[in-house]
C-alpha positions in Angstrom: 100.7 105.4 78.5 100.9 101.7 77.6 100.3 98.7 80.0 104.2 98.6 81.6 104.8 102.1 81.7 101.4 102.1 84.1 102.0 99.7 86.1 106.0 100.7 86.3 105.3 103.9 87.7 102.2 102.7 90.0 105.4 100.9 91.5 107.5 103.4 91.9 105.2 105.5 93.1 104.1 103.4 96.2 106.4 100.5 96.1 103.6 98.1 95.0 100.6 99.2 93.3 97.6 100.1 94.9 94.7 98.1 95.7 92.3 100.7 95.0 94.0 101.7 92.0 94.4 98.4 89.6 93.0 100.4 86.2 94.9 99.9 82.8 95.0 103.5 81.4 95.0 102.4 77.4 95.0 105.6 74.6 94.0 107.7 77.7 91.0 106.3 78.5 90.1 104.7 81.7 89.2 101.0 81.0 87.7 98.5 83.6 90.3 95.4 83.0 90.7 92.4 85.0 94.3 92.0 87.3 95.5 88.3 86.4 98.5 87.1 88.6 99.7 83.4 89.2 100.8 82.0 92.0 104.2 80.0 92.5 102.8 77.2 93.8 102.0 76.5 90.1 105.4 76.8 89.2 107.3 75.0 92.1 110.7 74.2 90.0 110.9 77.6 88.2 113.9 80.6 88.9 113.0 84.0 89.0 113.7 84.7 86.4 111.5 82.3 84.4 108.5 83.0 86.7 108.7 86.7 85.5 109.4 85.8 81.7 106.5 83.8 81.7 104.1 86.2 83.5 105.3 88.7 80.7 104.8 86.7 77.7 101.6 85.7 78.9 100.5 89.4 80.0 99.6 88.6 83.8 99.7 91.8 85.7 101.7 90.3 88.9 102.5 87.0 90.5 101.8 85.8 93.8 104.7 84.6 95.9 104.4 81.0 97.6 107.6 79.7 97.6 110.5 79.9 94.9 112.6 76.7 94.5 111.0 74.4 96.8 111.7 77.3 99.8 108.3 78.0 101.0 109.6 80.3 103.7 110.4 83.4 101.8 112.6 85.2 104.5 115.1 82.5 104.0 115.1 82.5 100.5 118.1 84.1 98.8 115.6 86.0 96.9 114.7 88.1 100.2 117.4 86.8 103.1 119.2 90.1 102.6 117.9 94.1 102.2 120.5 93.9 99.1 118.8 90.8 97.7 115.5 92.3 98.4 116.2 95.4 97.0 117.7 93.4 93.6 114.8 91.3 93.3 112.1 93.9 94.0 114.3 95.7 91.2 113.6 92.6 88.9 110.1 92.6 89.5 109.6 96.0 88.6 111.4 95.8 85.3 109.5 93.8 83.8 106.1 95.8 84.6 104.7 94.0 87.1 104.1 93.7 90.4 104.0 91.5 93.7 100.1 90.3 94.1 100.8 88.8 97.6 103.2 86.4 99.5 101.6 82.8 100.7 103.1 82.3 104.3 102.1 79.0 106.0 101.0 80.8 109.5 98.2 79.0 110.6 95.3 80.4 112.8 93.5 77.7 114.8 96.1 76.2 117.1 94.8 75.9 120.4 98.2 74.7 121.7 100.3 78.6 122.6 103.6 77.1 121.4 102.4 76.2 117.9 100.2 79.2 118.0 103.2 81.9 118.7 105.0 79.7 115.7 102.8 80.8 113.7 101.7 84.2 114.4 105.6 85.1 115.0 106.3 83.2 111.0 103.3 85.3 110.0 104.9 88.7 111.1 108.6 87.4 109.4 106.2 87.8 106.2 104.9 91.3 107.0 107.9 92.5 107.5 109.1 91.2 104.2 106.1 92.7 102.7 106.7 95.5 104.4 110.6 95.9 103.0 109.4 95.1 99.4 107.2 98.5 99.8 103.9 97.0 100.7 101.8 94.2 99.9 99.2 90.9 101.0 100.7 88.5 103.2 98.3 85.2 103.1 97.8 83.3 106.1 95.3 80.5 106.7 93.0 78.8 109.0 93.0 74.7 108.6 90.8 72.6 110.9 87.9 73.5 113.2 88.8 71.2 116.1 86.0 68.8 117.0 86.9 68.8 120.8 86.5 72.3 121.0 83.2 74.5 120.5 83.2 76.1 116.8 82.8 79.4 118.5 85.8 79.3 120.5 87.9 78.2 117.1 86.2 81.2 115.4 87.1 83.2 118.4 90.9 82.5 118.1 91.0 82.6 114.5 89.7 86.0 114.8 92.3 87.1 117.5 95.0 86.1 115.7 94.2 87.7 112.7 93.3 90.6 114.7 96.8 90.5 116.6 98.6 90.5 112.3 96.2 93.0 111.4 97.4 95.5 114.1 101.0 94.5 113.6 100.8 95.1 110.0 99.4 98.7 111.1 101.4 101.2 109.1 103.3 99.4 107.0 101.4 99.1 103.5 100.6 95.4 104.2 97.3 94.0 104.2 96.6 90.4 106.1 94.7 88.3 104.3 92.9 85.3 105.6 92.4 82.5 103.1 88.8 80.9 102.7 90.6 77.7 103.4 90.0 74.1 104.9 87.3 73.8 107.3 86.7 77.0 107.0 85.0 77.4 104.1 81.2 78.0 105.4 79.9 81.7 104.5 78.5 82.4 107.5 81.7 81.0 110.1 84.0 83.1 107.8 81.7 86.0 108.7 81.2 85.7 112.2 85.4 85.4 112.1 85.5 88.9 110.0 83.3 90.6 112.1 85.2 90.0 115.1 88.0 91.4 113.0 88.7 95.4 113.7 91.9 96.0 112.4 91.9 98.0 109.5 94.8 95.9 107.6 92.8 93.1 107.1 90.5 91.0 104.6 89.7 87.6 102.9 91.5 85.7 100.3 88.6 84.5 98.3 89.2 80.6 97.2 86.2 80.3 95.2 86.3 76.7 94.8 87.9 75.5 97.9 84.5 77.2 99.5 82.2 75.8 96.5 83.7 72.4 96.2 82.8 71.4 100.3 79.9 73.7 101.0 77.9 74.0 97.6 76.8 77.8 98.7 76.1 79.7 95.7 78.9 82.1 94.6 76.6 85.0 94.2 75.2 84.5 97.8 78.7 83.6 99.2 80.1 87.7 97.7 77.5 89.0 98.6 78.3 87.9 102.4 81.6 88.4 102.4 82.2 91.3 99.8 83.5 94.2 101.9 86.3 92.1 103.1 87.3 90.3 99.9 90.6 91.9 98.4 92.0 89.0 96.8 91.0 85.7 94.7 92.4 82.4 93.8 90.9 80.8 91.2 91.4 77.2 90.1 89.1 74.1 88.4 88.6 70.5 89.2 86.7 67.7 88.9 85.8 65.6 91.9 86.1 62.4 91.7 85.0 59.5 94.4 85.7 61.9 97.1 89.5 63.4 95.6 90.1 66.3 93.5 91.3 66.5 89.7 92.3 69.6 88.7 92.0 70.7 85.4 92.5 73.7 83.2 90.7 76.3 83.6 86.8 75.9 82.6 86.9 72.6 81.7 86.1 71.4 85.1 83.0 72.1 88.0 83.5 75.6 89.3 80.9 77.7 89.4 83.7 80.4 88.1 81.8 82.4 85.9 78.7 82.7 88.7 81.9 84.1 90.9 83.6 86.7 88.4 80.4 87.7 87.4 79.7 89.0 90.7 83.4 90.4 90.8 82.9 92.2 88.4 79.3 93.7 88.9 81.0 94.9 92.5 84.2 97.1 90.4 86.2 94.6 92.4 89.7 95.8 92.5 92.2 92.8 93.5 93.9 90.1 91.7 92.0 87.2 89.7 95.2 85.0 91.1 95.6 81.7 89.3 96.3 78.8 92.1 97.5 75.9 90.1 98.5 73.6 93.0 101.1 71.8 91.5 103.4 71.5 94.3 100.7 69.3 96.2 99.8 67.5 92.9 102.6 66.6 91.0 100.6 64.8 88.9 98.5 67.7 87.3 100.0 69.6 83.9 103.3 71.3 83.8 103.4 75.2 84.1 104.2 75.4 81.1 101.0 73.9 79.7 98.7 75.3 82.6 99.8 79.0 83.3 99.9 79.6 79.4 96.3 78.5 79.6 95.0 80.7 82.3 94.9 84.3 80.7 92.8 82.9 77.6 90.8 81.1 80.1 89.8 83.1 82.0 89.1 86.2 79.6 86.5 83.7 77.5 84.9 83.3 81.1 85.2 87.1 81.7 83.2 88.3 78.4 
C-alpha cells in the first residue's frame, strides 16, 4: 500500500485521519514517519487548488487551514459556505491523498468583556461545526494577552472556561479544540495550570515551539515534558531576533531550539502534525511560498535524522 492509497482510505474511513493513527504503511511494514502539513497562512494569495498541488509535489501529508484568499473566516469562504461546496472541496482534498491537519479560527480566550467573549466563543463553535461537516478535525483557537489589571489567575481561570465550554460543545463530533501556545501565554507552567482546569475530553495544546522559546527561553525538553499529554499538534517556524523584532527565516537557519523540540517528539511516538507556520500574511516581507514551503520538507527531515 503506497503513501496515497493509505492516507486515502484513512479518509474515507473516518472522514479525516486519525490522530492516533498517522503511520505510513510502506512494503508492509510499519514505519515510524514524521506527518508534515503547512499552514495557509504561508500561502495567503494561493487557490485551492495550488495549495494542494504544492503540498503534493512536495510530499506533505495535509495542510492546515487559516484562511484561503485573504478570507480568514472559513464558514464564509466559498470553499465551505455551502454543504455542496464543503462536500466538493473535502472531495478535492481527499483526491490528492491528503488530509485536513486543522483549521486556524481567530476565537480568542481572554476577553474579560461578555460581549467580545460570546464573539468569540460563538465564531469558535462556526469552526467546529465546520470541522465537524468536513468529518472531523482540530479547530485552533488562541489566547492573546494576560491583562495587567486583572490577577493572572483569574485570566487563566477564563481561559480555561472557555476552552472548557469548546471542548464540551465539540463533544461527539470528531473535533478536537486546540489551544495555541500563543502570546502571553507562552510560560510552561500558566499553560499548565490552564490545562489542568481543562476536563473536557476534546481538548489539547497547539504546540508553538518558538513563539514559547523565543519569549520565555524554557528549555524544549523541559517545556514537553510539562505539557506532553495535552500536545496533539505543532507549528514549527525559525527566526532570528533582531533589536527586539522577529526575522523569520527558512527553516534551520535561524535560533530555534527545533531539533531540542522534535527530538523530544519523537522520543514520546508523538502522533500529530509537524505543521509548517510560515507567517507570511503578517510579514509580507519574508520569502514567497514558493521559495519557503518547498524548503520545509528537506528542512526539516535533515533536522529529523
Amino acid at each position: 500500500m503506497n503513501r496515497r492509497s493509505f492516507i486515502r482510505n484513512m479518509t474515507l474511513a473516518g472522514g479525516a485521519i486519525s490522530l492516533q493513527h498517522p503511520w505510513e504503511m510502506i512494503g508492509g511494514i510499519r514505519k515510524k514517519t514524521p506527518l508534515l502539513s503547512f499552514s495557509t497562512l504561508g500561502c495567503p494569495k494561493w487557490p485551492l487548488e495550488k495549495i494542494l498541488n504544492t503540498a503534493v509535489q512536495f510530499q506533505y501529508n495535509g495542510i492546515e487551514i487559516r484562511g484561503i484568499q485573504g478570507e480568514l473566516d472559513l464558514p464564509k469562504s466559498p470553499l465551505f459556505s455551502s454543504p455542496e461546496a464543503i462536500k466538493q472541496t473535502s472531495r478535492l482534498i481527499r483526491e490528492k491523498g491528503l488530509v485536513i491537519a486543522g483549521l486556524g479560527s481567530s476565537a480568542e480566550l481572554h476577553h474579560a468583556d461578555m460581549v467580545k467573549r460570546q464573539s468569540n466563543l460563538d465564531s469558535a463553535k462556526r469552526f467546529i461545526d465546520l470541522a465537524a461537516s468536513l468529518g472531523g478535525t482540530n479547530v485552533r483557537v488562541f489566547p492573546n494577552n494576560l491583562p495587567k489589571e486583572e490577577e493572572k489567575a483569574v485570566v487563566l481561570a477564563r481561559i480555561a472556561e472557555g476552552l472548557q465550554e469548546l471542548g464540551t460543545y465539540a463533544a461527539g463530533k470528531k473535533v478536537r479544540v486546540l489551544m495555541e501556545t500563543h502570546g502571553e501565554l507562552v510560560w510552561s507552567d500558566d499553560i499548565l495550570a490552564v490545562m489542568k482546569q481543562v476536563t473536557a475530553p476534546d481538548t489539547g495544546l497547539i504546540w508553538d515551539i518558538y513563539n514559547m522559546w523565543t519569549v520565555s527561553k524554557e528549555s524544549p525538553a523541559q517545556v514537553f515534558a510539562k505539557l506532553k499529554p495535552y500536545i496533539y499538534h505543532t507549528h514549527i517556524k525559525d527566526s532570528v531576533k533582531r533589536d527586539g523584532k522577529e526575522n523569520y527565516v527558512l527553516l534551520g537557519q535561524g535560533e530555534a531550539p527545533l531539533k531540542e523540540a522534535i527530538t523530544s517528539l519523537k522520543a514520546s511516538s508523538y502522533k500529530g502534525f509537524y505543521s509548517f507556520e510560515w507567517e507570511k500574511l503578517w510579514h509580507p516581507e519574508i520569502a514567497e511560498p514558493e521559495v519557503a514551503i518547498p524548503d520545509f520538507p528537506q528542512a526539516f527531515r535533515k533536522i529529523w535524522g
